[in-house]
TORLO-440690 format. One record per residue (C-alpha): residue number from 1; residue in one letter; x, z, y. Coordinates in steps of 0.1 Angstrom, whole numbers, plus 5000, padded with zeros to 4 digits. Each point is the difference from the previous one (the first is absolute). Last residue first. Layout:
N
NUM:A:X:Z:Y
...
# end
This chain:
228
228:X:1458:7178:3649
227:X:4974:5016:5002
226:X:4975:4972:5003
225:X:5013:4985:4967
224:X:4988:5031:4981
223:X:4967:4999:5017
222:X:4991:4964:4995
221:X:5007:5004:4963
220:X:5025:4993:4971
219:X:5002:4986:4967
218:X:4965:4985:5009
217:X:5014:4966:4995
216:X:4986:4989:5032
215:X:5022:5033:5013
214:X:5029:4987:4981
213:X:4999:4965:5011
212:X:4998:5012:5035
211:X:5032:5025:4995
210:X:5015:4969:4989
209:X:4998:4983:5031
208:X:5002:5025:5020
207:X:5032:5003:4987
206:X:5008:4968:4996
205:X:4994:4991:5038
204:X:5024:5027:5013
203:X:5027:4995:4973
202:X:5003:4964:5013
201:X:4999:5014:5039
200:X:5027:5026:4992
199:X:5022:4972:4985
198:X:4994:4976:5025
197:X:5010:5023:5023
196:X:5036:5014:4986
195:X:5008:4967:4993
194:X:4996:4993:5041
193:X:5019:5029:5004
192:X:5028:4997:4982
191:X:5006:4963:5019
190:X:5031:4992:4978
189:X:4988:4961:4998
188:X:5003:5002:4964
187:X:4980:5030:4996
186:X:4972:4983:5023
185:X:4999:4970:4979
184:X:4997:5019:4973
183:X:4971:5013:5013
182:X:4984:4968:5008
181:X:5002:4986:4970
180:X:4986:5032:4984
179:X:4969:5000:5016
178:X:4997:4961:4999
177:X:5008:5005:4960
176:X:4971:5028:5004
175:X:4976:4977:5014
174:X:5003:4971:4975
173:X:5000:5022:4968
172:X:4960:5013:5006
171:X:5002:5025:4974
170:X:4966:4998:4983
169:X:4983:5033:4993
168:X:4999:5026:4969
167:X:5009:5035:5016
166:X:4997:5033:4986
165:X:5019:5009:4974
164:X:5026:4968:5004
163:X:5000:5007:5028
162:X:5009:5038:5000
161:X:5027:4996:4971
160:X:5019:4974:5020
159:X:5001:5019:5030
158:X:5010:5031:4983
157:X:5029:4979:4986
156:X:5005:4983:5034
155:X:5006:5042:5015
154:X:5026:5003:4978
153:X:5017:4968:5005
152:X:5001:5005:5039
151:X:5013:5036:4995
150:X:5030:4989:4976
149:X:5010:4975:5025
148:X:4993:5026:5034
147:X:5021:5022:4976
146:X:5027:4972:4998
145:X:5004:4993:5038
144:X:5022:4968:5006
143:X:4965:4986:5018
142:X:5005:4968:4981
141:X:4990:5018:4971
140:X:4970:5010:5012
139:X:4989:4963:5008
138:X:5007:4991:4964
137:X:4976:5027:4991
136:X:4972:4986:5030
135:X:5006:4966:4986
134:X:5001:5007:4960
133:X:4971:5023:5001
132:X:4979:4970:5012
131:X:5011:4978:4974
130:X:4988:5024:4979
129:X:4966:5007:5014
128:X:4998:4963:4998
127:X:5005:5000:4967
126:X:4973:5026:4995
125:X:4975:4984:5020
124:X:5002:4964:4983
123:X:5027:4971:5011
122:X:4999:4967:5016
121:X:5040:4998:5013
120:X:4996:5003:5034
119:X:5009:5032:4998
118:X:5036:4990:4987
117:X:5008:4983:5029
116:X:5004:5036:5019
115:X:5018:5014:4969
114:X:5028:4969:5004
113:X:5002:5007:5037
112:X:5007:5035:4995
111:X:5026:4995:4978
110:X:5021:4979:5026
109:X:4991:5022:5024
108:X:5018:5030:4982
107:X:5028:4975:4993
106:X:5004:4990:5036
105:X:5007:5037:5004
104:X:4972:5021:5013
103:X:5015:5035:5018
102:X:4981:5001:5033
101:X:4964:4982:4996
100:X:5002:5023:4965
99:X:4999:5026:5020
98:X:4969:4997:5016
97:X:4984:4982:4968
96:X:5001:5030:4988
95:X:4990:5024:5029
94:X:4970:4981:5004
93:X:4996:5003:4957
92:X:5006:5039:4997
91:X:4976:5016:5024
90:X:4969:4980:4985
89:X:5007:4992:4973
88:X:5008:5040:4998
87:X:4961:5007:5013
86:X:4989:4971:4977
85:X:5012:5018:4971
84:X:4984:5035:5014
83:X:4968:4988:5004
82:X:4997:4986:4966
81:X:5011:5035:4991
80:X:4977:5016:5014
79:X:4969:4978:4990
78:X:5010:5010:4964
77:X:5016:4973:4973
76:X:4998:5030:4973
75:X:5036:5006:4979
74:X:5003:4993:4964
73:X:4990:5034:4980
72:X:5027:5013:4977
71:X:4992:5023:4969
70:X:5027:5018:4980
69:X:4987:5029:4994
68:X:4991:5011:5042
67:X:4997:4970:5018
66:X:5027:4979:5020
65:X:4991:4980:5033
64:X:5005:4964:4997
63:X:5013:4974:5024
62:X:5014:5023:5027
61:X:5037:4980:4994
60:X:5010:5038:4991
59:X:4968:5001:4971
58:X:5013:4962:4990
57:X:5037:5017:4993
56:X:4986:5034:4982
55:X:4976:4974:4981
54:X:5032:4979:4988
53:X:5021:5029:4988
52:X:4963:5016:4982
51:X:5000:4970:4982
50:X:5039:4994:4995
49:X:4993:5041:4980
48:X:4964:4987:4981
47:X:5021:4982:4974
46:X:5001:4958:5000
45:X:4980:4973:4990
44:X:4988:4989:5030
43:X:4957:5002:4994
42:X:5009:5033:4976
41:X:5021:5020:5027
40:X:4970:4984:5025
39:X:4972:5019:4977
38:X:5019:5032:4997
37:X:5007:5001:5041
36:X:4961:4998:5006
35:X:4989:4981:5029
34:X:4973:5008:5019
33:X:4986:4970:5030
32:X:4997:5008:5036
31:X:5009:4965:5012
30:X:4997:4978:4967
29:X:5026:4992:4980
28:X:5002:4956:5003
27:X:4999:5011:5038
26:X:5029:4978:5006
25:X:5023:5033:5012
24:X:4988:5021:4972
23:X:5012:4970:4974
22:X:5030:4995:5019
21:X:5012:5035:5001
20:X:4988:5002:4962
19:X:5025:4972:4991
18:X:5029:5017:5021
17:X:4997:5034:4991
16:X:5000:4989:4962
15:X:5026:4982:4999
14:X:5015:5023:5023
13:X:5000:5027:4975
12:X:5008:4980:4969
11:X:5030:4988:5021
10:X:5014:5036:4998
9:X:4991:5006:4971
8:X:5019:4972:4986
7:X:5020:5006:4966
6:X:4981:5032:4991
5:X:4970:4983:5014
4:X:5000:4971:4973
3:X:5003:5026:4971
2:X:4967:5019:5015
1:X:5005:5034:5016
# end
């Protein structure tokens, strides 16, 4: 243990967790990609034991998977899982924005409103992948469920980490402000079930379109969309 762990291991450890959460989630570690536990104590500055703290919390978030001797591999972006995130979009947004139609304060809306004029603020993919996360999170929230919260901001870090993988494509900012508009509108308005709509339909048309860009990619093929 170094001197400045014996005074903050705890906050070595999420140091740590936290910067190579990011770096795994931006794709600045490659999908797939070894890392040694020796080599990361000597990048941080700190013993091997906040390591192995940190990998034992990114291995839970299914991030890495841990190797025998110290070795941790950063988890593949496989066709299943790609599925499987926009499967719980999928499930989880409608329902969302469902909820959300019931419980909004004029706060919530408030917010909402200010995230909405935010996208048409010129912007490259990876802010607008954050402004996006911001909506469909804040959306959670008005839902008053906390594990529908802490799923929507799991399932945006896949997101995140899949496009920016895969995907390099202008977002076309006008479109998804009307989106957005419009679902707020509903959410202030109380109707559930128009929310609920306009949620499933945008989730409809990004998934195909992103399982399009992945199949002109070649990350994934005619066959594998077909069965699902």
């Amino acid at each position: 243990m170094t001197v400045a762990e014996a005074h903050h291991p705890i906050k070595a450890s999420e140091r740590i967790y936290g910067a190579l959460r990011q770096r795994i989630m931006r794709c600045e570690i490659a999908p797939g990609a070894t890392l040694d536990a020796s080599e990361i104590a000597q990048e941080y500055e700190v013993s091997k034991t906040p390591v192995r703290d940190a990998m034992q919390r990114l291995a839970a978030d299914g991030l890495v998977t841990i190797l025998p001797r110290s070795g941790y591999r950063v988890a593949p972006i496989t066709f299943q899982a790609v599925h499987e995130i926009l499967d719980m979009r999928a499930a989880i947004g409608p329902h969302a924005a469902r909820q959300a139609a019931r419980y909004a304060t004029p706060e919530d809306l408030a917010e909402l409103r200010q995230i909405v004029r935010d996208y048409a603020v010129p912007m490259d993919v990876g802010a607008m992948q954050q402004v996006a996360r911001r909506f469909h999170v804040a959306i959670a929230r008005c839902s008053r469920n906390r594990r529908m919260v802490a799923l929507s901001e799991n399932l945006f870090d896949e997101l995140e980490r899949l496009l920016r993988f895969a995907i390099d494509f202008t977002v076309k900012a006008g479109e998804h402000s009307d989106e957005h508009t419009a679902l707020v509108d509903a959410i202030e308005a109380g109707d559930g079930e128009r929310a609920a709509a306009i949620e499933a339909e945008h989730i409809k048309r990004s998934r195909e379109f992103l399982i399009e860009r992945l199949m002109t990619l070649g990350y994934l093929t005619q066959g594998e969309a077909r069965e699902r």
